[in-house]
N, C-alpha and C positions, 0 to 999 in steps of 0.2 A: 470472599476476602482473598488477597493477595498471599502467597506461600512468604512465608517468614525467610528463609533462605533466599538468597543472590539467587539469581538464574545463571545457570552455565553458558557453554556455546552450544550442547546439546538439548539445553532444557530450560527456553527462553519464553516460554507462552507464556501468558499471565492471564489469572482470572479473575474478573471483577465483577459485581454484580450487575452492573448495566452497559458493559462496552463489552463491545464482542471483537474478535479477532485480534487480541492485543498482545504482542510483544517488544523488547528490548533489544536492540541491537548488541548493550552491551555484553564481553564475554566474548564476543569472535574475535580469532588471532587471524591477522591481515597477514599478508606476504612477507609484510619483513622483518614476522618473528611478532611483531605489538601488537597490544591485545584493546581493543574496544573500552573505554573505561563505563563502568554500571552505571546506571543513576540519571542517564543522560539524554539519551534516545528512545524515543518510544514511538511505534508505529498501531493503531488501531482502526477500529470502526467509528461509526459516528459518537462523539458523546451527547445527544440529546435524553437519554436513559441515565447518563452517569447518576450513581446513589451519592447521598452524602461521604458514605464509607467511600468511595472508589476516590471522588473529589480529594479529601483529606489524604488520601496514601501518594496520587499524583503530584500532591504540593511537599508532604513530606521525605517523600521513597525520591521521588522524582526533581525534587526541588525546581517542579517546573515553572518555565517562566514564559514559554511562546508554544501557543496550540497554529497549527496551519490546519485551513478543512479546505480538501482542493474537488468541494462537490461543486455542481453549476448552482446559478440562484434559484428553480426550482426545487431542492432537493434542499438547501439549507432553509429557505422561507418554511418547507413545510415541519420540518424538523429542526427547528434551529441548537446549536450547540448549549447547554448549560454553561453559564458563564461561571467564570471564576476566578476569585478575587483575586487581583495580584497579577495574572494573565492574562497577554497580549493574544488574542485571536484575530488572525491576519487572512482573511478568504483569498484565493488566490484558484479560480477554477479552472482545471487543467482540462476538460474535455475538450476537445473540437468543437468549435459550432455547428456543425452539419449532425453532427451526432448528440448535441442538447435536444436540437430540432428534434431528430426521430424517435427519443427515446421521450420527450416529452409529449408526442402527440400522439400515447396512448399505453406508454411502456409503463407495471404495474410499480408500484414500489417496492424495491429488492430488499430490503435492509432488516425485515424482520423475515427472516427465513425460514423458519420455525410454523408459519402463520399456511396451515391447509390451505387458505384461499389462495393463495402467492404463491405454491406448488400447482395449483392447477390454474394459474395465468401464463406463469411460466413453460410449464408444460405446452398452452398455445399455443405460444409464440417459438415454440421449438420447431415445428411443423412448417414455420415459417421461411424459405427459402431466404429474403430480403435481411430476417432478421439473424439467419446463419452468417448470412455476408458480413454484416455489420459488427455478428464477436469477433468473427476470422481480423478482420482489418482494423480492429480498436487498438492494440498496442501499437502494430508501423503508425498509423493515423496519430494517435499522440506523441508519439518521440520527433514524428519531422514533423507538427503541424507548427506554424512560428510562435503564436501567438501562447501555447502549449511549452515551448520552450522558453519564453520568457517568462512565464511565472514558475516555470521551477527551477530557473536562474535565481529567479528571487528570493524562493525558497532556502535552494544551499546559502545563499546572500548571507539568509535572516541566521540558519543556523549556526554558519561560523560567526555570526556576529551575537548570539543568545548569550544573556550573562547566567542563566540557568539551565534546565531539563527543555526538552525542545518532543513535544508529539505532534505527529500530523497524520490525518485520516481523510479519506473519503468515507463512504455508505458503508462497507461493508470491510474497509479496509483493507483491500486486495487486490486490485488493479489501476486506477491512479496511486494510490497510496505504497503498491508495491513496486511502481516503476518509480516514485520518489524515494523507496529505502534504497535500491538499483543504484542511484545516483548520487545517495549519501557513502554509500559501503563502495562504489566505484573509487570518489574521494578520497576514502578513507588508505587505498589500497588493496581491498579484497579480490580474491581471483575470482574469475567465472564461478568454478564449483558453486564457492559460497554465497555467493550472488543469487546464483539458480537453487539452491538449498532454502536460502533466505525466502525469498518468493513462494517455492510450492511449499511450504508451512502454513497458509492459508487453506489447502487441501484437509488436512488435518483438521482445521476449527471445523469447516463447512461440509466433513464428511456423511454424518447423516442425514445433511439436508441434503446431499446430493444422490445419495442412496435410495431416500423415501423419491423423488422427483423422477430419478432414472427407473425405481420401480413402475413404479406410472405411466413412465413412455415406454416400456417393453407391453404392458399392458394396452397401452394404444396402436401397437404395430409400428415404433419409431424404430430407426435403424440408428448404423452407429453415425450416421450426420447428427441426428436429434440429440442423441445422446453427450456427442461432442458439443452440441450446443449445452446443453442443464451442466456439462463441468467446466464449461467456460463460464458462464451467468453463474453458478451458484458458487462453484470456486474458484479457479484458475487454471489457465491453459498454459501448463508448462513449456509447452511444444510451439505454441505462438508468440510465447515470452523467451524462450531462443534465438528460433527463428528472427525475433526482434533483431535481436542483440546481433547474429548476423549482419543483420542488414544494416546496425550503426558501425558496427567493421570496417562494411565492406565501400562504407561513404565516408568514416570519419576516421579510419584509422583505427582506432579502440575507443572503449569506452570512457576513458579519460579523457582523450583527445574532444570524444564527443562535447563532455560537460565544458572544456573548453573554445570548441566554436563555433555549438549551437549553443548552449544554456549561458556564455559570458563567464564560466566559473574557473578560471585562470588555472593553470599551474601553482601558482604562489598561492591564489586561493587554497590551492587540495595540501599544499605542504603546511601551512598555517592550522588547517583544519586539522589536519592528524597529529600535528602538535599538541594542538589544545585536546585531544579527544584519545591519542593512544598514551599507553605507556609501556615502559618495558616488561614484557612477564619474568618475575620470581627467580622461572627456572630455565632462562634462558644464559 
């Protein structure tokens, strides 16, 4: 069950009994001074697991009214979301097609992490040169792919236009899902810091899966390439997820500039949006 108390900016995770990797945006103070309002944002893993309990505190806590799942159609066919009443669920698959392709023509299902077998498929595919290549280049790969850009133009679209709570997940909640919070908190106003704080807080959910997986590959003579692979696949690559942000700089200007002239989501768009979503803190 969900903590009784608001979540801070420091203590935002939330536990539910069937979503995994789930937190709240709100609580972070943007740059100019406002603060994220609660209740409204919510970033997780898949909900094909959600409990009754987890459903009913979503609709309550969260007055949600629009779920986005930005898996490809293999991934939601085989897990599909629990629906729920009242909520708009809008698919909207942010991967690359070159990269559905390869991850579907043999790649294990990542989403129960917990699961020994899915530690030693993983572990495989770590040994994998091909499939080293393919973590390294997944976030540049999604941020300039077009088609990748236009549905998470959609995306911010839906959100400044939700008349309630607004969640969106990929698999495990952590990298499509984390370059979609990237792009709401960009919006919003957040500085890099909080940007890059935001994101590796998936490290955190995914730490002992990634401990028990990396034990495994020391045990099979993996170096730290291999390695680097099991904390990119099982949690995030803080370091690739930079380096991203780099490279939307050093093409777009900033990352605002980005959301307005790759993803379509205006200037006017992001001041609307922070309208509806900050307000002044207290003790300012």
């Amino acid at each position: 069950m969900l903590a009784a108390c608001s979540p801070t900016p420091k203590d935002r995770v939330l536990q539910f009994d069937g979503i995994e990797n789930a937190r709240e945006l709100g609580g972070l103070v943007m740059q100019d001074g406002r603060t994220i309002r609660t209740g409204k944002l919510v970033r997780s893993g898949e909900l094909s697991n959600a409990s009754d309990a987890d459903v009913s505190l979503l609709k309550s806590r969260f007055d949600l009214s629009d779920v986005y799942d930005f898996r490809f159609e293999g991934e939601r066919s085989s897990k599909p979301d629990r629906e729920i009443d009242g909520v708009t669920n809008t698919w909207l698959s942010t991967l690359p097609q070159a990269f559905v392709d390869a991850f579907s023509s043999g790649r294990a299902d990542t989403t129960v992490v917990q699961s020994a077998g899915l530690l030693e498929t993983v572990a495989s595919y770590a040994f994998n040169p091909k499939a080293q290549e393919l973590a390294d280049r997944l976030y540049p790969a999604i941020v300039m792919d077009p088609t990748s850009q236009k549905r998470y133009g959609e995306f911010l679209q839906g959100v400044l236009d939700a008349e309630g709570g607004v969640l969106w997940h990929c698999s495990q909640g952590k990298d499509r899902c984390g370059l979609g919070s990237a792009f709401v908190l960009a919006a919003l106003g957040a500085s890099r810091e909080t940007i890059v704080e935001d994101f590796a807080l998936s490290n955190v959910s995914y730490a002992p899966a990634v401990e028990a997986l990396s034990a495994r590959i020391v045990e099979k003579g993996g170096t730290e390439a291999e390695l680097r692979f099991i904390r990119s696949m099982i949690g995030v690559s803080v370091e690739n997820f930079e380096s991203t942000l780099d490279l939307i700089d050093a093409q777009y200007g900033s990352l605002p500039d980005y959301l307005e002239k790759a993803l379509g989501f205006t200037a006017r768009d992001q001041k609307i949006l922070r309208d509806k979503l900050l307000f002044e803190s207290p003790d300012r």
